[in-house]
ChimeraX commands (.cxc) that place a marker at each C-alpha (Angstrom):
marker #1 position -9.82,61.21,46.60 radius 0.5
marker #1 position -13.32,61.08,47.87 radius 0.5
marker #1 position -14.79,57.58,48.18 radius 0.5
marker #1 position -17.88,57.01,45.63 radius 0.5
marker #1 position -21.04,56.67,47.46 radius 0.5
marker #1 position -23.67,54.32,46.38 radius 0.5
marker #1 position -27.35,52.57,47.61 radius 0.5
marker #1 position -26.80,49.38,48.70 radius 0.5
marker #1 position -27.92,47.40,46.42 radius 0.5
marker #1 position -25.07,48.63,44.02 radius 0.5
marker #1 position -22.61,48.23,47.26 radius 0.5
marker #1 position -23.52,44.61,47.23 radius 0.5
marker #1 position -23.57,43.95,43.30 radius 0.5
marker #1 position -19.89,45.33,43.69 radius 0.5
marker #1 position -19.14,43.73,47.03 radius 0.5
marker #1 position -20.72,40.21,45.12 radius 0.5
marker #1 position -17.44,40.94,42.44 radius 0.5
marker #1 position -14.92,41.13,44.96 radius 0.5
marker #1 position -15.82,38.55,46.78 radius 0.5
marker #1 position -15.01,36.28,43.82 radius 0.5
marker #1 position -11.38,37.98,43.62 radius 0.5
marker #1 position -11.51,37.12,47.22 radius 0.5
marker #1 position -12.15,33.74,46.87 radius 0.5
marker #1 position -9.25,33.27,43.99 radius 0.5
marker #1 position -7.01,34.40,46.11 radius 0.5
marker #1 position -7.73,31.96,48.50 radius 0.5
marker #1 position -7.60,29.12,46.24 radius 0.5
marker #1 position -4.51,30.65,45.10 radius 0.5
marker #1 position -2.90,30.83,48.75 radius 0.5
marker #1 position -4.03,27.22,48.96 radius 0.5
marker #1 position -1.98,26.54,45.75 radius 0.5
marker #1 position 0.99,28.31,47.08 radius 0.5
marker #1 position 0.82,26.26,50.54 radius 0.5
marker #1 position 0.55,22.75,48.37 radius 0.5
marker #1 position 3.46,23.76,46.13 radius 0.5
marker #1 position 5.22,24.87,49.13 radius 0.5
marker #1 position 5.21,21.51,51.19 radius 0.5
marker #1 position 6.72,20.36,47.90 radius 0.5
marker #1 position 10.07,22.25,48.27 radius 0.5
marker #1 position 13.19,19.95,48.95 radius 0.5
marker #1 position 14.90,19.96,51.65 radius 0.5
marker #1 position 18.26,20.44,52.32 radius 0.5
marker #1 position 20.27,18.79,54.85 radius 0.5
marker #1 position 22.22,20.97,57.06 radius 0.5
marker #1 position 25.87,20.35,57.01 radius 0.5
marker #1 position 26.61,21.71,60.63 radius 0.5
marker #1 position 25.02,22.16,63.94 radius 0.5
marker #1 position 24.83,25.76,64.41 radius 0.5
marker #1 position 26.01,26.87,67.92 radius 0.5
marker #1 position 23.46,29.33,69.96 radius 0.5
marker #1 position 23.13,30.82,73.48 radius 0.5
marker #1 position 19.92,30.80,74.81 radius 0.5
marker #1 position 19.07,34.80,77.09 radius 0.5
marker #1 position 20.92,33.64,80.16 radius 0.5
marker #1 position 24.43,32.69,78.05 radius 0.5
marker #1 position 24.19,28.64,77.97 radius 0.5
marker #1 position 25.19,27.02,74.83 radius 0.5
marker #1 position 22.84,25.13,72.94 radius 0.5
marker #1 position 22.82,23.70,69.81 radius 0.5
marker #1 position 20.29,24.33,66.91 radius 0.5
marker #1 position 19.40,20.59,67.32 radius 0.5
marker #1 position 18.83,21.34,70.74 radius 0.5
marker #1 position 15.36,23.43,69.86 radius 0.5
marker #1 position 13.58,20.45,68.84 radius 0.5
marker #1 position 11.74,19.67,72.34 radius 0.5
marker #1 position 9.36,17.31,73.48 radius 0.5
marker #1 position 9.68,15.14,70.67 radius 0.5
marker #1 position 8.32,17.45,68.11 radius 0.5
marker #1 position 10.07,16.97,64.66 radius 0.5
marker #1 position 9.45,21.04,63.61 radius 0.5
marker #1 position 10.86,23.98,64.42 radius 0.5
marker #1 position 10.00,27.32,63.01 radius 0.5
marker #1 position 12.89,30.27,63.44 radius 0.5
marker #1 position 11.94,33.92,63.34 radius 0.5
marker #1 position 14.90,35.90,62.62 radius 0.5
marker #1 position 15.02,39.17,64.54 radius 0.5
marker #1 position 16.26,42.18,62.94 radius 0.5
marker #1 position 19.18,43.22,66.26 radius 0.5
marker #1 position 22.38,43.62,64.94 radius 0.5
marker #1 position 25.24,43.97,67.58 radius 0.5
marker #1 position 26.12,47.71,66.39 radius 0.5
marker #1 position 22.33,48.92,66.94 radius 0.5
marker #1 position 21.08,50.77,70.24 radius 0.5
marker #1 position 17.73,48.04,70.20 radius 0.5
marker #1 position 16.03,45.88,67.97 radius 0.5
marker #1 position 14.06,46.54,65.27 radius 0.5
marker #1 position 11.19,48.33,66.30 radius 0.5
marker #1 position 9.02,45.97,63.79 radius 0.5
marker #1 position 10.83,43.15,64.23 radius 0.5
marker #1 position 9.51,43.76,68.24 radius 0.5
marker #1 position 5.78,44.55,66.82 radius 0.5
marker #1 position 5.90,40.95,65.25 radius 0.5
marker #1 position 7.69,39.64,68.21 radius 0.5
marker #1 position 5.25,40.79,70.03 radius 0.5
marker #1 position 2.32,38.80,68.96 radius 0.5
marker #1 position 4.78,35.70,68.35 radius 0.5
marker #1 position 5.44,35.67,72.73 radius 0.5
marker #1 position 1.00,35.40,72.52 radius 0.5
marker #1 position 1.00,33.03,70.37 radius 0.5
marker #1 position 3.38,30.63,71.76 radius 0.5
marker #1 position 1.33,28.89,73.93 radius 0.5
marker #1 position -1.02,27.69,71.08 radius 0.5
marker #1 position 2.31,26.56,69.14 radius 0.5
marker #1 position 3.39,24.14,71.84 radius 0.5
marker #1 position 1.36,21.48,70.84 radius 0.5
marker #1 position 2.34,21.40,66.98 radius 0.5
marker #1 position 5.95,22.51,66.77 radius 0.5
marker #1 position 8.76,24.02,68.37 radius 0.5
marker #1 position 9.33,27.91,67.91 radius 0.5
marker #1 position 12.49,30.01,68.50 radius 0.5
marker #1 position 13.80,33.94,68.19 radius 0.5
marker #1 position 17.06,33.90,67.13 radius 0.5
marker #1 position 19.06,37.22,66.80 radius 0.5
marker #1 position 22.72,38.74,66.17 radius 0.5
marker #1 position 22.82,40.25,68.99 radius 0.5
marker #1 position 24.70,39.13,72.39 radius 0.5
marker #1 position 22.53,36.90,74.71 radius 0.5
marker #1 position 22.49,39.50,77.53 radius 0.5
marker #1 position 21.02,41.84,74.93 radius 0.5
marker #1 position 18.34,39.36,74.42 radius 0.5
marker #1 position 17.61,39.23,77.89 radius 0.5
marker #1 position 17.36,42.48,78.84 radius 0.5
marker #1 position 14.76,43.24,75.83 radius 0.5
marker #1 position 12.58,40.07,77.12 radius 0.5
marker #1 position 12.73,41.45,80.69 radius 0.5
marker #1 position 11.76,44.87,79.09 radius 0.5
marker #1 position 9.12,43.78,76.96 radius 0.5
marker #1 position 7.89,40.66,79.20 radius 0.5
marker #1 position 8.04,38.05,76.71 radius 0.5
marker #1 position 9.00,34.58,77.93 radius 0.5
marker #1 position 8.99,32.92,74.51 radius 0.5
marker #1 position 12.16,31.77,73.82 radius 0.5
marker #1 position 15.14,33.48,72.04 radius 0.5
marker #1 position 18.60,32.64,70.97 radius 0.5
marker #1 position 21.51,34.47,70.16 radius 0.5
marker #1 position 23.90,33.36,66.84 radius 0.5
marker #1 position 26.72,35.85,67.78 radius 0.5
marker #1 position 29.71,34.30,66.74 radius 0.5
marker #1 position 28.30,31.46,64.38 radius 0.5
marker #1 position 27.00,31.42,60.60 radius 0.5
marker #1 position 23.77,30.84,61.13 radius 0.5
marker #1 position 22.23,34.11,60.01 radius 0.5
marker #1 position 24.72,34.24,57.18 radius 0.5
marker #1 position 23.95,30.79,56.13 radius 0.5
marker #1 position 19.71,31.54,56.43 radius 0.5
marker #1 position 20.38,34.75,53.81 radius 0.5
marker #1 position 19.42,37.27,57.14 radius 0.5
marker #1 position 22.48,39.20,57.31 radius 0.5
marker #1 position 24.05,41.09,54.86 radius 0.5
marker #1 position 21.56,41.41,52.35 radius 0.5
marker #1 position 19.30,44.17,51.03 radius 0.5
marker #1 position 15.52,44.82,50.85 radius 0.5
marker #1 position 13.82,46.76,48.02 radius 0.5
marker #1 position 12.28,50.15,49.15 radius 0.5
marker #1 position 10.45,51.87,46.30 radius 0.5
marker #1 position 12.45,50.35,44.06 radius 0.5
marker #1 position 15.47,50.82,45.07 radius 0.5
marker #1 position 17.77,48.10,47.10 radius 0.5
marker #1 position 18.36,49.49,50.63 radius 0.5
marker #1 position 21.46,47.28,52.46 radius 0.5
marker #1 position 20.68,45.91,55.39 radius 0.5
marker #1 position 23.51,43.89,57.73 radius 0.5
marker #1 position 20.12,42.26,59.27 radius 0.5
marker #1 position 16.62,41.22,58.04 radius 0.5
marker #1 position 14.01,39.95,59.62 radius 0.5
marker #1 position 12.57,36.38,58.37 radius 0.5
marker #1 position 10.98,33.06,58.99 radius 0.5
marker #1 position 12.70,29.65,58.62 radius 0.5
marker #1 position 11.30,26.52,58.85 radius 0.5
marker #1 position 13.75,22.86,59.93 radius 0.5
marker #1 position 12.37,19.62,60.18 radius 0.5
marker #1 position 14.33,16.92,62.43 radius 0.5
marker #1 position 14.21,13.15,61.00 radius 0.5
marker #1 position 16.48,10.99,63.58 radius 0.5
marker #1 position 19.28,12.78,64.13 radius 0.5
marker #1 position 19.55,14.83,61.19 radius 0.5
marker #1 position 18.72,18.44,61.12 radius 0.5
marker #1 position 17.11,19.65,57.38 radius 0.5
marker #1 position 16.22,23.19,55.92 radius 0.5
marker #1 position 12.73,23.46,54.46 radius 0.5
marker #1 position 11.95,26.77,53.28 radius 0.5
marker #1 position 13.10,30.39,54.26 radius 0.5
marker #1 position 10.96,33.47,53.67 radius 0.5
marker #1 position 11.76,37.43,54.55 radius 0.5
marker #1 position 10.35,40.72,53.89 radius 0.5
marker #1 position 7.10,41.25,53.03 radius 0.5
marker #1 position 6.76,36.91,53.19 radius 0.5
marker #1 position 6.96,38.21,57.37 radius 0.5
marker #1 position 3.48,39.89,56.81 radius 0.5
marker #1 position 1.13,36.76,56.88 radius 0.5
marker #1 position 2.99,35.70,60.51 radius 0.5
marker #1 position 0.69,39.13,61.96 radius 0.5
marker #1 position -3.00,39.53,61.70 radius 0.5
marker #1 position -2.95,43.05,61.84 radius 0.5
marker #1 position -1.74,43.72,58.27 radius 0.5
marker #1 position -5.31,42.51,57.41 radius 0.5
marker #1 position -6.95,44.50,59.39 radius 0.5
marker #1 position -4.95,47.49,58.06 radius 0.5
marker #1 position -5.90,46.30,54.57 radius 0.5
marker #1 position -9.80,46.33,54.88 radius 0.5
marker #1 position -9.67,49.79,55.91 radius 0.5
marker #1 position -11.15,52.55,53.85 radius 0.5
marker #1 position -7.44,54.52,53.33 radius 0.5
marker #1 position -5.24,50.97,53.84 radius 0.5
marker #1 position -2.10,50.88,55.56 radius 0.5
marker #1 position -1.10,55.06,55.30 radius 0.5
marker #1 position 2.35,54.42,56.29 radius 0.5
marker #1 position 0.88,53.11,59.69 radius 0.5
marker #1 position 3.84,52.27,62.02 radius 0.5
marker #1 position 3.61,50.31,65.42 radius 0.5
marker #1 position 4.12,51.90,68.72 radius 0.5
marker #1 position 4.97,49.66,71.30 radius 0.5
marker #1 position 4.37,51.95,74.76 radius 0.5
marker #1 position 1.40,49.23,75.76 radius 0.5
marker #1 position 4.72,47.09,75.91 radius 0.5
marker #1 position 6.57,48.13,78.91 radius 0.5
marker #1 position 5.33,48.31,81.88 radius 0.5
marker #1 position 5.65,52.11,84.20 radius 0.5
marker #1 position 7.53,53.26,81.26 radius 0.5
marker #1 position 7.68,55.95,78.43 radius 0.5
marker #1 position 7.52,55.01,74.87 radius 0.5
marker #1 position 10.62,57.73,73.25 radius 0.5
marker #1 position 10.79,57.00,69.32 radius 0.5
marker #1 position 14.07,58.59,68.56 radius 0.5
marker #1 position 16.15,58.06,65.38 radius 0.5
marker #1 position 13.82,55.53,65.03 radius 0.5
marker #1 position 14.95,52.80,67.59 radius 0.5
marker #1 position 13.22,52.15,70.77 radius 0.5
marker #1 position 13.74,53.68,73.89 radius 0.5
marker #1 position 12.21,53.54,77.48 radius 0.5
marker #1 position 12.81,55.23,80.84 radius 0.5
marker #1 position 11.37,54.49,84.04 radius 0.5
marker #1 position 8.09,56.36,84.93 radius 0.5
marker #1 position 7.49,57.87,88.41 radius 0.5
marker #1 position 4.63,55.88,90.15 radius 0.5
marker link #1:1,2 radius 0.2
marker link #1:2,3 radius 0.2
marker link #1:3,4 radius 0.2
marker link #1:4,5 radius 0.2
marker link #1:5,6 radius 0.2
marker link #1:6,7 radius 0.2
marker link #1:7,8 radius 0.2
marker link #1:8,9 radius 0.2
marker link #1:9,10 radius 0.2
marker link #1:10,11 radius 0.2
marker link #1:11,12 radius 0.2
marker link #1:12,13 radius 0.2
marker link #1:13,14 radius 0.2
marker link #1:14,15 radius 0.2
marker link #1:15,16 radius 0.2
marker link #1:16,17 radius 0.2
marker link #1:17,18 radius 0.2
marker link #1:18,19 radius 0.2
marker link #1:19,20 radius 0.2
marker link #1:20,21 radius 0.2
marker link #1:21,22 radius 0.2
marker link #1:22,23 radius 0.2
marker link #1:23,24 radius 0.2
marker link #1:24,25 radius 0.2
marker link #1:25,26 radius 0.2
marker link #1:26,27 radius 0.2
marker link #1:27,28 radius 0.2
marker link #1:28,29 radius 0.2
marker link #1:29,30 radius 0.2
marker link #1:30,31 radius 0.2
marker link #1:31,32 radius 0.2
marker link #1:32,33 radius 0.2
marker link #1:33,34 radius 0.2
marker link #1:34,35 radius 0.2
marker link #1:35,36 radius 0.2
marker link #1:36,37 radius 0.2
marker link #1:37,38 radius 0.2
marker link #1:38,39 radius 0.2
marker link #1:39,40 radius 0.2
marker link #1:40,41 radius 0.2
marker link #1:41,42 radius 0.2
marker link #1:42,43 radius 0.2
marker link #1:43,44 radius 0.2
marker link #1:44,45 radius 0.2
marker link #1:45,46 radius 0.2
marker link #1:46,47 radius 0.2
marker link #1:47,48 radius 0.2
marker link #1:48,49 radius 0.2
marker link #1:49,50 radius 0.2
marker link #1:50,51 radius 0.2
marker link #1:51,52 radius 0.2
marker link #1:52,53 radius 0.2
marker link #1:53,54 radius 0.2
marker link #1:54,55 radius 0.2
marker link #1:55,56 radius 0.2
marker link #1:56,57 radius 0.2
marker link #1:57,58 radius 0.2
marker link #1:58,59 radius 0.2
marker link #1:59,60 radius 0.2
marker link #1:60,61 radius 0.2
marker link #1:61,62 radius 0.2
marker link #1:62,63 radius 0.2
marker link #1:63,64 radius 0.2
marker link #1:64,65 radius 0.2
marker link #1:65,66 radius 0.2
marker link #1:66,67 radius 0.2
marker link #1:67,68 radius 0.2
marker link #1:68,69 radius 0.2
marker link #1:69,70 radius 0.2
marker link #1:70,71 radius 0.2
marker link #1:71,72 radius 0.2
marker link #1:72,73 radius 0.2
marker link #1:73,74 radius 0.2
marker link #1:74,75 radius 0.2
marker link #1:75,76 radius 0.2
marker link #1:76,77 radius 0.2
marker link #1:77,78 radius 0.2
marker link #1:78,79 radius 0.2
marker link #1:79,80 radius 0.2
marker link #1:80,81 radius 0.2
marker link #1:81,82 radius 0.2
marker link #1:82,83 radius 0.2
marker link #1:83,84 radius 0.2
marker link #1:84,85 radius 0.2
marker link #1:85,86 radius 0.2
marker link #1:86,87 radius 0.2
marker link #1:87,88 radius 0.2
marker link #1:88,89 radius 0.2
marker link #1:89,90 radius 0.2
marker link #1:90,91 radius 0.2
marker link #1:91,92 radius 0.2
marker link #1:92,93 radius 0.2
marker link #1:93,94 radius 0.2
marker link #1:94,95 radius 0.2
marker link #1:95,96 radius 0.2
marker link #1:96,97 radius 0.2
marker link #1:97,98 radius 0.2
marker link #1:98,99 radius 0.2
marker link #1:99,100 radius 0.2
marker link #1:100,101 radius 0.2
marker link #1:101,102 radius 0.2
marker link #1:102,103 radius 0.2
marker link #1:103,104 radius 0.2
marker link #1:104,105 radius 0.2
marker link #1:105,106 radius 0.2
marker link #1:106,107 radius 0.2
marker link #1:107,108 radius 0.2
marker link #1:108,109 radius 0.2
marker link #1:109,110 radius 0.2
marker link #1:110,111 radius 0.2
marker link #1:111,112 radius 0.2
marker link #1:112,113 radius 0.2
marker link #1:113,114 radius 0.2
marker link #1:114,115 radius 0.2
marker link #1:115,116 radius 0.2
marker link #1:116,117 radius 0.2
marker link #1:117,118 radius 0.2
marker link #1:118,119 radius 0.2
marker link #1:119,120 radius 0.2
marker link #1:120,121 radius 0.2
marker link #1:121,122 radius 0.2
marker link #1:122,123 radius 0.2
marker link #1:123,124 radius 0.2
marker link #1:124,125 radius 0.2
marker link #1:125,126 radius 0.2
marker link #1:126,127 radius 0.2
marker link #1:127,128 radius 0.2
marker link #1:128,129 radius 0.2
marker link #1:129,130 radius 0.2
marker link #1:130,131 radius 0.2
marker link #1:131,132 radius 0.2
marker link #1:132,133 radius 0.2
marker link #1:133,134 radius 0.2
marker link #1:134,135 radius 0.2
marker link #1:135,136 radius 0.2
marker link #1:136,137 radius 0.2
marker link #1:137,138 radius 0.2
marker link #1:138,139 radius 0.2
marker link #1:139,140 radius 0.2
marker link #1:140,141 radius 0.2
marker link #1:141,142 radius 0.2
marker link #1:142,143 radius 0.2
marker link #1:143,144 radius 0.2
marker link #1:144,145 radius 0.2
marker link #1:145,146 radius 0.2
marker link #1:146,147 radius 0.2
marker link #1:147,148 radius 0.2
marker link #1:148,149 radius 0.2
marker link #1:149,150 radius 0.2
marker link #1:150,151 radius 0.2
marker link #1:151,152 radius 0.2
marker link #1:152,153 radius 0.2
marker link #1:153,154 radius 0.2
marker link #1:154,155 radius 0.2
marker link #1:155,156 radius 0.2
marker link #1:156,157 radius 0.2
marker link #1:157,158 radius 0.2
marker link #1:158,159 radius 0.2
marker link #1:159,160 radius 0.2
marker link #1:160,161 radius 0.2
marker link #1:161,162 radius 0.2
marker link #1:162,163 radius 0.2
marker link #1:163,164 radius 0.2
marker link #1:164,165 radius 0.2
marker link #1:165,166 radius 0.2
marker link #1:166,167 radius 0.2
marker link #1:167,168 radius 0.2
marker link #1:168,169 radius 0.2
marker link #1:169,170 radius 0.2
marker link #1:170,171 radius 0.2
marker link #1:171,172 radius 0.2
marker link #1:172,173 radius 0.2
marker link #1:173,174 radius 0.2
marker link #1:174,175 radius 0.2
marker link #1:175,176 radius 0.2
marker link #1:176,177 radius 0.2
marker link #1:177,178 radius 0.2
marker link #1:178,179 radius 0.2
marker link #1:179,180 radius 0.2
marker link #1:180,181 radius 0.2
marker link #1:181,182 radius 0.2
marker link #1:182,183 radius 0.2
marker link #1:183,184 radius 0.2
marker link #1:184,185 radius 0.2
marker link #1:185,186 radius 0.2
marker link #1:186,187 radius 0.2
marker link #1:187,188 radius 0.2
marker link #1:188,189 radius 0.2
marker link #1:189,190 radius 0.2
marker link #1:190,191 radius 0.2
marker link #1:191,192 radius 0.2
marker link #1:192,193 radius 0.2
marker link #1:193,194 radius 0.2
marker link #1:194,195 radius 0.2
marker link #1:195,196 radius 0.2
marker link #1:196,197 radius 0.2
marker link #1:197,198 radius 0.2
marker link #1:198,199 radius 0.2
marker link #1:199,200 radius 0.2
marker link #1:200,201 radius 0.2
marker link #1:201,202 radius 0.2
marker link #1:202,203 radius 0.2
marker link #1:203,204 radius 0.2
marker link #1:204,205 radius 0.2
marker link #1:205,206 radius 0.2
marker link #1:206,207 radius 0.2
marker link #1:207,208 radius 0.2
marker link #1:208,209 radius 0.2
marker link #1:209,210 radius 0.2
marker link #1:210,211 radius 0.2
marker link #1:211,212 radius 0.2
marker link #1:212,213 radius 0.2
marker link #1:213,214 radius 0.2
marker link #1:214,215 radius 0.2
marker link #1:215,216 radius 0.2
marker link #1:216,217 radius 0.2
marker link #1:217,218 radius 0.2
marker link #1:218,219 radius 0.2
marker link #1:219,220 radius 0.2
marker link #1:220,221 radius 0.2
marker link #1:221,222 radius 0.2
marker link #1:222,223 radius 0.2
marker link #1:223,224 radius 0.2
marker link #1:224,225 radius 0.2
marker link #1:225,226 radius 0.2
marker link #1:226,227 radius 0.2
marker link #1:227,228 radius 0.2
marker link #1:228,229 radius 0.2
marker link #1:229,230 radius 0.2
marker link #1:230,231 radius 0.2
marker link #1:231,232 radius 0.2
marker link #1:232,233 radius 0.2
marker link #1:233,234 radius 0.2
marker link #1:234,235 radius 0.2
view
């Protein structure tokens, strides 16, 4: 549908409304944050066993560094039985391995994914991200977070998924480990800017998809089947 086309002074009367929906949602995303913070926590039981991209052991206790007390978890979508990773799970990734540096100060951040460690490393040598990521093969860490084994909804209808991607937030007090809040799906969206951007446009989103080939360097990009692919370019 055509868009209407008005003088400006009616564009601003209109723009004038909006901005006050605007500004409610704000408040409103305020009011979610507050109520948010106010979630109990629960007090993990066990000390979930990891292996950071080279194959050491570590222990989710282990993430909290430098004596920072949080530690946020983005769940990659990379189940053992795939060819690659998500390809969206990589977009978000992606601008999480740019934004580490600034989260350094505040709190620890981690990847942590199904797949085997040397998996892991062979995507961050791919992609060049040196943000840190964690594999969970062979504990219950991903079942225990609700990112394995679940379903999304895709025009309304439940599509399984044996991975999702997600966001999960621990706080350490002494020795003790606790869960704060967990969010997936569409809660993912607010962790990447350029979902905004793709909303103030004229037509929206339009089933916009990433493509990743400014991601490897002196490769291809090769969507096919919809995983990820790359092949060494000629010089």
């Amino acid at each position: 549908m055509a868009p209407a086309v008005a003088t400006r002074a009616e564009h601003d009367r209109l723009r004038a409304e909006l901005l006050k929906a605007e500004k409610a949602l704000t408040h409103q995303r305020d009011e979610v944050a507050r109520q948010r913070r106010l979630l109990p926590w629960v007090r993990l039981e066990k000390d979930y066993a990891l292996q950071d991209a080279d194959g050491s052991p570590v222990l989710l206790s282990g993430l909290f560094k430098d004596g920072k007390q949080d530690l946020v978890v983005y769940h990659m979508m990379f189940d053992p039985e795939w060819d690659g990773a998500c390809p969206l799970c990589c977009f978000w990734t992606e601008g999480y391995d740019t934004y580490a540096p600034f989260f350094e100060d505040k709190f620890n951040f981690a990847v942590v994914a199904k797949a085997p460690h040397d998996r892991l490393k062979a995507l961050m040598a791919q992609k060049g991200w040196t943000l840190p990521m964690y594999s969970s093969a062979g504990s219950d860490f991903n079942a225990d977070m609700r990112v394995q084994d679940t379903f999304m909804m895709s025009g309304g209808t439940k599509v399984p998924l044996t991975q999702v991607s997600g966001v999960s937030v621990f706080r350490k007090e002494g020795d003790v480990v606790y869960h704060t809040y967990t969010t997936k799906d569409r809660g993912v969206e607010v962790f990447t800017p350029i979902w905004a951007f793709l909303d103030i446009l004229p037509n929206g989103r339009e089933g916009w998809q990433p493509k990743h080939k400014h991601m490897y360097k002196k490769r291809g990009y090769h969507p096919e089947n919809g995983a990820i692919q790359a092949e060494a370019m000629k010089d």
